[in-house]
N, C-alpha and C positions, 0 to 999 in steps of 0.2 A: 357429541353435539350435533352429528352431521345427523344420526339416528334418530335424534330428539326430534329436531327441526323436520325429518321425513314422517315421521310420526303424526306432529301437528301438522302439517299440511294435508294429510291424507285423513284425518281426521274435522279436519274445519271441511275436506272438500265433503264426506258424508253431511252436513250441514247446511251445504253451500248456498240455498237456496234462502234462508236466515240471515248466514252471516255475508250474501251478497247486499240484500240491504239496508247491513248496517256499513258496507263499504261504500255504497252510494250515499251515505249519511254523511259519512265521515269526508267522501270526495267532496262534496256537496258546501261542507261547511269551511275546508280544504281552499276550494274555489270561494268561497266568500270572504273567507279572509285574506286573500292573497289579491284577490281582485281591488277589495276598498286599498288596503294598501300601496297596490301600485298607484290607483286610481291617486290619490292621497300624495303619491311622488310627483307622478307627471305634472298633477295641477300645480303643485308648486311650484316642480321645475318650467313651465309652461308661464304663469307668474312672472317667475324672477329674469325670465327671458325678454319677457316684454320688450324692459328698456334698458339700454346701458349707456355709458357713456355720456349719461345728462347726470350734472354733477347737481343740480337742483331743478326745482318745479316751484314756479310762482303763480300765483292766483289771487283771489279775491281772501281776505280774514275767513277760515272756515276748519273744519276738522285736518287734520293731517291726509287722513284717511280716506275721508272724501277729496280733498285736491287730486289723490292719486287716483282715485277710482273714477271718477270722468274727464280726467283730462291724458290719461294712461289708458282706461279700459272700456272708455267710451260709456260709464256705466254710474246711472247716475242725474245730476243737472245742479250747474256752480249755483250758488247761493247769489253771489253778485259777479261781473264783469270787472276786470279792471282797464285803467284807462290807455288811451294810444300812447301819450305825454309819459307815463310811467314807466311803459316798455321802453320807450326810447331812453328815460336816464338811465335804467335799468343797463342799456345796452353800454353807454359812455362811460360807468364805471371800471378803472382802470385793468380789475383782475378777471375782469368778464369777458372772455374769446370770443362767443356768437350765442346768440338767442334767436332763440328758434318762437315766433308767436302761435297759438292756436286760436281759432274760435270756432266752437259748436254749437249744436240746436236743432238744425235740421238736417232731411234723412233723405233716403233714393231709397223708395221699394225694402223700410227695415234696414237699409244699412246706416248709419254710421256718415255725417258729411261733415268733412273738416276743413275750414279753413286755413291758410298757412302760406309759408314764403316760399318759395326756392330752394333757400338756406336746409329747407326741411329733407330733401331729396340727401343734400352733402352730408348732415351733421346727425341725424338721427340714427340710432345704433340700436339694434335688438341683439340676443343671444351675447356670443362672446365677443364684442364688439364687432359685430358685422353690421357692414350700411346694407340701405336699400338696393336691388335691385330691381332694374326692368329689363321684362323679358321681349316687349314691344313696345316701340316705339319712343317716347321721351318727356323730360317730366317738363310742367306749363315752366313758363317764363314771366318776367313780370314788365314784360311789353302790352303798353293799350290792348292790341290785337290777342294779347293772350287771356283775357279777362273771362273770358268765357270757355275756359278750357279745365278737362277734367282727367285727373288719376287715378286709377281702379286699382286695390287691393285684389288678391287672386282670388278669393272667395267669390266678390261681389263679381267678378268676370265669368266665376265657372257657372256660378248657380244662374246667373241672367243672361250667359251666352252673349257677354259683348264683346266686339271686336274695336279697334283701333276705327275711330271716323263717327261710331256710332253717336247720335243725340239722345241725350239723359234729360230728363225733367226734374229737378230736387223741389221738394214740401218742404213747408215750414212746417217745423216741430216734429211730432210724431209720424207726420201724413194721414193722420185719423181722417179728412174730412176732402175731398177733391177740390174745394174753395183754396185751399193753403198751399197746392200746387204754383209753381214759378213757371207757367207756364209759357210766358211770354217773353221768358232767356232761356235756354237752353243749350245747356253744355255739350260739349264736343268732346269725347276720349281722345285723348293724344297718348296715354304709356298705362300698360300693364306692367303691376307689377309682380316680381317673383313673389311665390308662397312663404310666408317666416313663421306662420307657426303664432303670430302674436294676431292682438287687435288692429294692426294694421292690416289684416288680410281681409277684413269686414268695414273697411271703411272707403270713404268716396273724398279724394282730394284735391280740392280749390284753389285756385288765388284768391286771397285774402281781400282783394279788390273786385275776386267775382261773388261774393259774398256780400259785401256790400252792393253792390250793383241791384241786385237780387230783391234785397230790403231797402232801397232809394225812398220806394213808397208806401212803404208796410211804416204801422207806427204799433208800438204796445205789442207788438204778435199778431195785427188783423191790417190789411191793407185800406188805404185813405180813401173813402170814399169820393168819389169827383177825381181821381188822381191817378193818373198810371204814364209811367216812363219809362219808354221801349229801350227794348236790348241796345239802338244806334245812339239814339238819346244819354242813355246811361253811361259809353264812354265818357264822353264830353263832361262829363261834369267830377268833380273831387271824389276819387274811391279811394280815397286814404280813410281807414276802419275808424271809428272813433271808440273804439272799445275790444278789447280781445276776450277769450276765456282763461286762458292762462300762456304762459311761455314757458320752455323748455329752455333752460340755461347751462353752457358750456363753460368752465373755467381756465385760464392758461395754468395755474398751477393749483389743483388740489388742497394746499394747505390752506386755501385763501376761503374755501368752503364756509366755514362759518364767519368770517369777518361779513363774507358780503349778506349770508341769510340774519346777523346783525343787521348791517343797514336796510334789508327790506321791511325787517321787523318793524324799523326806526323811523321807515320813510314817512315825513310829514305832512304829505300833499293828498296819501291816499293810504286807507286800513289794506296792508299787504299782509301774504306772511309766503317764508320758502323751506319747503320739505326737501330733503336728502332719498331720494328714493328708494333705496334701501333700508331706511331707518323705516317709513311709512311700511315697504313692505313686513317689517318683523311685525309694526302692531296689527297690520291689516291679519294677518298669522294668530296673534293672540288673540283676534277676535273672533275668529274663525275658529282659532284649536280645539273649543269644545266641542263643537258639531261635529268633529272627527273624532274627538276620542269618544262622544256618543257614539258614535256610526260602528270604531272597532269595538266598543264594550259588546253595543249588541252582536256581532258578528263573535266574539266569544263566549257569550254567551249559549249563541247558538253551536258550538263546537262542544263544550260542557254539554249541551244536551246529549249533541249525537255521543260525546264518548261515555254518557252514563248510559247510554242506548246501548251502546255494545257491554259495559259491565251486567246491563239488565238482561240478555238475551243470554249470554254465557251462565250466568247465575240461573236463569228460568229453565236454560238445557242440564242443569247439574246433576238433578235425580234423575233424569234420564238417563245419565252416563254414567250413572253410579256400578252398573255391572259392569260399563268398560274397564274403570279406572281397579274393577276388584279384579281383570283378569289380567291388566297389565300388573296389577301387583303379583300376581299368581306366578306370572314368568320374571319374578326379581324386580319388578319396577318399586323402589322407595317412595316414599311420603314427596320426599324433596323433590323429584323427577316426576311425583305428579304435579308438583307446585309449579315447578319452570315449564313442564308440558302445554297448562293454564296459559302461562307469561307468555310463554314463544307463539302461540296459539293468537294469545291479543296483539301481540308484536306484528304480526305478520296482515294480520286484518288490518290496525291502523297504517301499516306500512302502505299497503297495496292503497286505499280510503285516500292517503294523501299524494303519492303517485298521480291518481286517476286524476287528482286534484287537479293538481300544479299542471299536469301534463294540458288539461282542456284550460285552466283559467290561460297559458302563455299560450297555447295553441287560438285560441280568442284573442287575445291582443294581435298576434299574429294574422291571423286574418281581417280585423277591423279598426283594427291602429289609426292608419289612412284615413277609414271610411267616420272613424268619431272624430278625428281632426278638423274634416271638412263640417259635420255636422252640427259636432257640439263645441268647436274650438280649442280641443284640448285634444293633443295628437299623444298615446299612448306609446311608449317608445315597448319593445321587445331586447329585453339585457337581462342579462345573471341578475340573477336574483341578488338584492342587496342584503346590509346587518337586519335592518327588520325583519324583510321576509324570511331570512334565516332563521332568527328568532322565532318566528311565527311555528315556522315548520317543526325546527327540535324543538316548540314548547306540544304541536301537536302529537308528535310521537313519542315524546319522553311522557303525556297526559294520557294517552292511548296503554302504552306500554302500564305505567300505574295501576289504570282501572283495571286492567285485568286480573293485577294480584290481585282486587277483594276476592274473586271467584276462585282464583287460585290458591288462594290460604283454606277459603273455604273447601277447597277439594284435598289441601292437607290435611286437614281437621277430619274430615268425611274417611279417608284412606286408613285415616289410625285407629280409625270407633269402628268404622265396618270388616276391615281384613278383609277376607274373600266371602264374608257374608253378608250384602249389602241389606239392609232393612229397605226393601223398595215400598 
């Protein structure tokens, strides 16, 4: 075996220049599939990290899917508000711990502004149930004085360079237009927060009261003509929300889970409904599943190519070789020994093809892991390869390894009809 294998290598390397890029083919398609894959992991581990620890999500009558998707991923716009009145029975319902309010809409420079309570800093849990941290400073309060006070996500701090004390302007809505600017309140940073890896790292957080303040004299989404009430003005008067976007609900005991997503279903004063956020996650998954298993088809597809790539080039070199393969016969080499010569031959090409692979796709995550985290919000982790990728890989070498017998059969066929007289 040891002969064989010295054999084919000393043989593929007379070649080398061939069957180097059919191993960059192979790396190539190697790295594409191992890349969507992980890609394919993280995002979902990245996903399911979001939120934890919120035993439901209430909002306005609307899709599952969509409740979680902008009131979780900032991604999106609620179809309707629900009311203050509703949050609060919401919250007197006896198997209910704390409820956390949101309300959304408008943004700081593309990020993400949320309004919320205090509550939101204690009770909100990403990954494995970990809270919030701050790495500076501290999160608002819900004293008058603190009405105008803001909390930065670690994103929205790296990429705009704020510090603790800094003044922020938030836009209504998108910020498309510099008229929708809140220019005449403007927030104070009081607490960075640490990085989690979620949509909390792209977002800008409020008092619930500085949000109202904000919109005192905005009506419909456009500001009142004849009308404007300054930031001193604006304490003094009632910034209790009269509407939120959704609330994050906490339960004392878990079993109680669906009695109470019954009553919101039920509630009579206002069209509610409460998602399980797990459950929203799997269909969010199933809506999504096909674009990923479009995304791997093509990527094996593209691996089928390159490995009939190498059956095609081993096959096109065949009459070329055909006096090799008559003078290995010549010193004792069998039909069979030229068939595994073939094999070991392809073995060794797709071997090296997926090596080069795997080595640069994790050598790439390794290097910009980090740098997609911040960018694209979805932090690449670098670990052993999991059952997929495994899969992935003994389905490319054990596909690699195959193609090579066509050529290889046909070099045993070729070895029995020509003997030491090859018809070149």
């Amino acid at each position: 075996m040891t002969a064989l294998l010295h054999l084919a290598a000393r043989s593929a390397w007379n070649r080398r220049f061939v069957l180097g890029l059919i191993v960059a083919s192979i790396a190539l398609s190697t790295f594409l599939l191992l890349g969507i894959e992980r890609v394919r992991q993280d995002v979902r581990h990245n996903f399911s990290q979001s939120v934890s620890g919120t035993d439901l999500i209430v909002g306005a009558r609307t899709g599952s899917v969509q409740l979680l998707l902008y009131s979780v991923f900032r991604l999106g716009s609620a179809t309707n508000n629900i009311r203050w009145d509703s949050v609060q029975a919401l919250a007197k319902q006896r198997q209910v711990a704390w409820v956390v309010p949101i309300s959304l809409g408008d943004t700081h420079r593309g990020f993400s502004v949320i309004g919320t309570t205090p509550g939101y800093f204690e009770h909100f849990r990403h990954g494995e149930r970990q809270p919030l941290v701050l790495v500076q400073g501290r999160p608002f309060g819900a004293g008058n004085d603190q009405v105008y006070e803001a909390v930065l996500g670690a994103e929205v701090a790296e990429r705009l360079g704020y510090t603790i004390g800094q003044k922020i302007v938030l836009s209504h809505g998108d910020g498309a237009f510099a008229a929708n600017d809140h220019v005449d309140k403007p927030f104070t940073v009081v607490g960075l927060l640490q990085r989690t890896g979620t949509p909390v790292d792209r977002s800008v957080h409020i008092p619930l009261s500085g949000m109202e303040a904000i919109h005192l004299d905005w009506v419909a989404g456009a500001p009142m003509p004849g009308m404007a009430v300054t930031a001193d003005a604006a304490l003094a008067q009632d910034l209790t929300p009269r509407s939120v976007t959704a609330a994050l609900v906490g339960l004392k005991n878990r079993a109680a889970v669906f009695s109470v997503q019954r009553w919101v279903s039920g509630y009579p004063d206002e069209a509610l409904m409460a998602v399980l956020p797990g459950v929203a996650l799997d269909e969010l998954w199933e809506v999504v599943g096909a674009g990923e298993q479009a995304l791997l088809a093509v990527s094996v597809l593209v691996s089928v190519v390159s490995l009939a790539g190498l059956m095609a080039v081993i096959m096109a070199g065949l009459n070329e070789r055909r006096r090799e393969l008559a003078i290995l016969r010549s010193v004792g080499a069998g039909p069979w020994q030229m068939l595994g010569l073939l094999a070991v031959e392809g073995a060794l090409v797709t071997g090296l093809g997926v090596v080069l692979g795997a080595v640069a796709c994790y050598g790439l995550i390794a290097a910009l892991g980090d740098w997609a985290g911040l960018h694209w919000g979805v932090a690449l982790r670098l670990g052993w390869p999991g059952p997929g990728e495994w899969t992935l890989l003994c389905g490319l070498l054990m596909g690699g390894w195959l193609a090579s017998l066509v050529p290889g059969y046909r070099a045993y066929r070729l070895s029995l009809a020509d003997g030491l007289s090859p018809r070149i």
